[in-house]
C-alpha positions in Angstrom: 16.8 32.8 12.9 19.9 34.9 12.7 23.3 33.5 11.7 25.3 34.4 14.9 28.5 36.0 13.9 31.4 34.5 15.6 33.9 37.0 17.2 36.2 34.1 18.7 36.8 32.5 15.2 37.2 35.7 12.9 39.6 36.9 16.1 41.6 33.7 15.5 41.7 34.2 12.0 42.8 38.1 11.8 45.7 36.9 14.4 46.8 33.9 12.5 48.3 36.7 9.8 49.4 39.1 12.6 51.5 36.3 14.1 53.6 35.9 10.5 53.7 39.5 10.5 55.5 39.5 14.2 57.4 36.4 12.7 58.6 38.6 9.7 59.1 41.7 11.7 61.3 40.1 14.9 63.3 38.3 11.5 64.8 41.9 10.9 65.4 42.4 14.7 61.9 44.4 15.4 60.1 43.3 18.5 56.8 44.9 18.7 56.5 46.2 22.2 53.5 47.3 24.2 53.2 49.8 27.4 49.9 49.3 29.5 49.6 51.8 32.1 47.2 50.9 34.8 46.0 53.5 37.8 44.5 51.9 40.6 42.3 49.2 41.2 39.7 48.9 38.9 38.6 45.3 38.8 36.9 45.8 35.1 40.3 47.3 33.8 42.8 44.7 35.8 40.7 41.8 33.9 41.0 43.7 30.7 45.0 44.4 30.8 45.3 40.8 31.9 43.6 39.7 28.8 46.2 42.5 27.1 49.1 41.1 28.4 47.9 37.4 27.3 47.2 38.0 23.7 50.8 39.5 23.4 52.3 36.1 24.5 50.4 34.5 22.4 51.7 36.6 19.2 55.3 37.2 20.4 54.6 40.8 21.2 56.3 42.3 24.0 54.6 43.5 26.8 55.3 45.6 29.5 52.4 46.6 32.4 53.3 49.7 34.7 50.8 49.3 37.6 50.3 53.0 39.4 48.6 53.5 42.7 45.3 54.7 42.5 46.5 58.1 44.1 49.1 58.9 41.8 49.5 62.4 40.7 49.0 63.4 37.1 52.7 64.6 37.1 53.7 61.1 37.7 51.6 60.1 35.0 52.9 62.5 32.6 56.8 61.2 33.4 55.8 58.3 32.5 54.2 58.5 29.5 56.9 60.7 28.9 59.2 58.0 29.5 57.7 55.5 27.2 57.1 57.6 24.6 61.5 57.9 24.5 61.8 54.0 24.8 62.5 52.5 21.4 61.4 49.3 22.3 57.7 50.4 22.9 55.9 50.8 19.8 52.9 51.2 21.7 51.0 53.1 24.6 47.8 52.0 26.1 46.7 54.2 29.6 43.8 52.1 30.9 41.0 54.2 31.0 38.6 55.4 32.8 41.7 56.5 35.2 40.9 58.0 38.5 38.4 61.7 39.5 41.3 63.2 39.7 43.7 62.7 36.8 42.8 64.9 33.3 42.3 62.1 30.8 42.6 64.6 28.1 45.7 66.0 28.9 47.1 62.2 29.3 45.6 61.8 25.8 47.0 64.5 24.5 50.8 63.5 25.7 50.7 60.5 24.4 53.0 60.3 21.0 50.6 59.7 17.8 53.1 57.5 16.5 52.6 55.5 19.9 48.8 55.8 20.2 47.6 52.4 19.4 44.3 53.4 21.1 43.9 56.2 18.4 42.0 58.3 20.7 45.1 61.5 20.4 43.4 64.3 18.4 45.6 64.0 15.6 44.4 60.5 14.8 41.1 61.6 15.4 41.3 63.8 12.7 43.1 61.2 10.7 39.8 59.2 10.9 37.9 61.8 10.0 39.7 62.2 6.5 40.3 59.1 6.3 43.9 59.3 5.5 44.6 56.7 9.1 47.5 54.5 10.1 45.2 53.5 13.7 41.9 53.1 14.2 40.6 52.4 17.6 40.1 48.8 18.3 36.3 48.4 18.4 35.3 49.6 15.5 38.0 48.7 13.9 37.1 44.8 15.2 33.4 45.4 14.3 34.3 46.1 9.8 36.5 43.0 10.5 33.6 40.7 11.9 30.9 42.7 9.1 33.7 41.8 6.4 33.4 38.4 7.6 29.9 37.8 6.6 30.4 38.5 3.1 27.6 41.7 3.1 28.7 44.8 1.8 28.1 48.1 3.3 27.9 50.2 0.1 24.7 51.8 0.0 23.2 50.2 2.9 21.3 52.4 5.6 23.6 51.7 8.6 22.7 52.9 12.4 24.7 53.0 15.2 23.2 54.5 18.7 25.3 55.7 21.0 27.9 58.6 20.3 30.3 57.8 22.3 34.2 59.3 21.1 35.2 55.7 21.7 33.2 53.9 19.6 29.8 55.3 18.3 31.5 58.0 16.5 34.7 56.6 15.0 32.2 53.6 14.1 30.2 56.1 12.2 33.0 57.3 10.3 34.5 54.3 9.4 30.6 53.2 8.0 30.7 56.3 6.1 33.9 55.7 4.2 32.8 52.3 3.6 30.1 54.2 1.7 27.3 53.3 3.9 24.3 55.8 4.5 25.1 56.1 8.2 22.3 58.0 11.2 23.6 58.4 14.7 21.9 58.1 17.2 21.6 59.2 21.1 19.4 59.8 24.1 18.1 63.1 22.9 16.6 61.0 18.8 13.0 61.1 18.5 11.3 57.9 17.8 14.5 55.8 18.5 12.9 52.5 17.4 11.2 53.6 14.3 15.1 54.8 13.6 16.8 51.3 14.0 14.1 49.9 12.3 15.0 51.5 9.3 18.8 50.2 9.6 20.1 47.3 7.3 23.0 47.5 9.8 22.2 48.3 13.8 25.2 49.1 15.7 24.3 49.1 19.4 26.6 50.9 21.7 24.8 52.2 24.5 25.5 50.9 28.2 22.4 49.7 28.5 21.0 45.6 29.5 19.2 44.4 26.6 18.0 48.1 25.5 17.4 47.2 22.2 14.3 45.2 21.8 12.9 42.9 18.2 10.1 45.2 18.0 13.3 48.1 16.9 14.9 45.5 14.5 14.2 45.5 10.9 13.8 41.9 9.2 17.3 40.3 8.0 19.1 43.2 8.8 22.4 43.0 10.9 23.0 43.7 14.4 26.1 44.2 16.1 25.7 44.3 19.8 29.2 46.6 21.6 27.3 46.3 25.5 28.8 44.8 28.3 26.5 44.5 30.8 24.7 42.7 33.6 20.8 41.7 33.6 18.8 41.9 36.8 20.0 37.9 37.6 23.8 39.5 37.4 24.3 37.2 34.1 26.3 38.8 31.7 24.4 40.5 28.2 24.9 43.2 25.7 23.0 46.0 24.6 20.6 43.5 22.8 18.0 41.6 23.5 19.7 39.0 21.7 17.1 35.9 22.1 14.2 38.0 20.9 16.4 39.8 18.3 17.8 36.8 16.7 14.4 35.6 15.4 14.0 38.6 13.7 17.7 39.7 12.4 19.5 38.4 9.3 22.9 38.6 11.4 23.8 39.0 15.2 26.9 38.7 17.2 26.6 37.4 20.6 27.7 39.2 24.3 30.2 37.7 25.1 32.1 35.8 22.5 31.2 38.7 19.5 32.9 42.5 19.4 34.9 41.6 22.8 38.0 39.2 21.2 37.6 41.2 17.8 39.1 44.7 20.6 42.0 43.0 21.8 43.0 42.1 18.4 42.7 45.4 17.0 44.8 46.4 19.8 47.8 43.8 18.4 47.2 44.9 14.9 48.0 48.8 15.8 51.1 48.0 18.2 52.5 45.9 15.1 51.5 48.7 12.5 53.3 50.8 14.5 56.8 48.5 15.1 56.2 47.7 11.1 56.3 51.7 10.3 59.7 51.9 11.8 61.5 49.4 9.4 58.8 50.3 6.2 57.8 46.8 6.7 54.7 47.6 4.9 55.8 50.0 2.4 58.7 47.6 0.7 
């Protein structure tokens, strides 16, 4: 049976040491401050800012939320992110994605000052990634090494999988794999023989979109499995990508939907908006 790897605790733990770090940090007058930007209504993203906003109570970051009608231009946007980009007590920009048909979420992207991009989804980070030379990461896979550190295994040398390829998380997950000196295969909708693919993983990354898509028969024995879905099943009960009853009887290592990658995001989140307040005072470089 697989040892269930517990989001909620290794969460707690990571923000036990950013909490002295905001302690240290507001000591030498630095606030960290974060800028969520929501655009309409979406019910999804209004849960997800609220959870936002809560976690930066909870650490003494402040937080500011700039809710936008749903039929705001992309001007407007702009000027704002504009705006905050100017406002030295915002160390951080989030824009709430996926924002409305009609707004560019590139060009928002794109306006959005590096420095400021706690996200790390600007093209400059991107590329930072890429080399490996990073002061963000982008907050799920950035929680996901956290909650594979936790378990002790190491990922040097081991044959690592992640399906999906999303610029989100299925590719930034594969890159930070890959410069942990794991032997990393993505995967998509377009691999042949996707199970026989997983099944040679020692660490499955599933990142798909899809109800309990992968299934014990795709799972190699003892291997890790890191489930990224958020999903319904047909009774409307919420599950990950995983087949997670059937998969822990076969895996080494599993983390559950929800209580397993979800906390670890948010986290990630509050680690980059205090990197970013700590890199205007060399907090970490003294």
């Amino acid at each position: 049976m697989a040892i269930l790897i517990d989001g909620k605790a290794v969460s707690a733990g990571v923000r036990d040491g950013l909490r002295e770090q905001v302690a240290a940090l507001r000591a030498r007058g630095v606030t960290p401050g974060l800028a969520v930007v929501l655009v309409g209504e979406n019910p999804a993203s209004q849960v997800y800012v609220r959870n936002k906003a809560k976690a930066c109570a909870e650490l003494g970051i402040h937080s500011e939320q700039h809710d936008l009608p749903g039929d705001t231009t992309q001007a407007e946007l702009l000027a704002l992110v504009d705006a905050l980009g100017k406002k030295e007590s915002i160390h951080g920009i989030l824009v709430q994605l996926p924002l409305p048909g009609h707004l560019d979420e590139k060009a928002v992207i794109a306006a959005i000052d590096p420095a400021k991009d706690v996200d790390a989804f600007h093209t400059q980070n991107v590329g930072a990634i890429m080399l490996g030379d990073y002061e963000f990461l982008p907050c799920t896979p950035a929680g996901i090494m956290e909650l594979i550190a936790s378990t002790g295994e190491s990922i040097q040398g081991r044959s690592c999988v992640v399906v999906g390829r999303s610029n989100i998380v299925g590719k930034p997950m594969a890159m930070l794999l890959l410069h942990a000196h794991g032997t990393v295969t993505i995967c998509h909708s377009r691999t042949k023989d996707l199970p026989a693919v997983c099944r040679g993983a020692d660490i499955l990354v599933a990142a798909v979109g899809r109800a309990k898509f992968i299934t014990a028969d795709m799972v190699k024995p003892g291997a890790m499995v890191i489930d990224v879905g958020m999903n319904r099943d047909e009774n409307g009960k919420l599950c990950g990508d995983v087949d997670t009853a059937a998969v822990a009887e076969v895996a080494g290592y599993i983390t559950p939907v929800p209580g397993g990658v979800g906390p670890m995001t948010i986290t990630m989140l509050m680690k980059n908006t205090i990197t970013a307040a700590a890199r205007t005072v060399n907090y970490f470089e003294e």
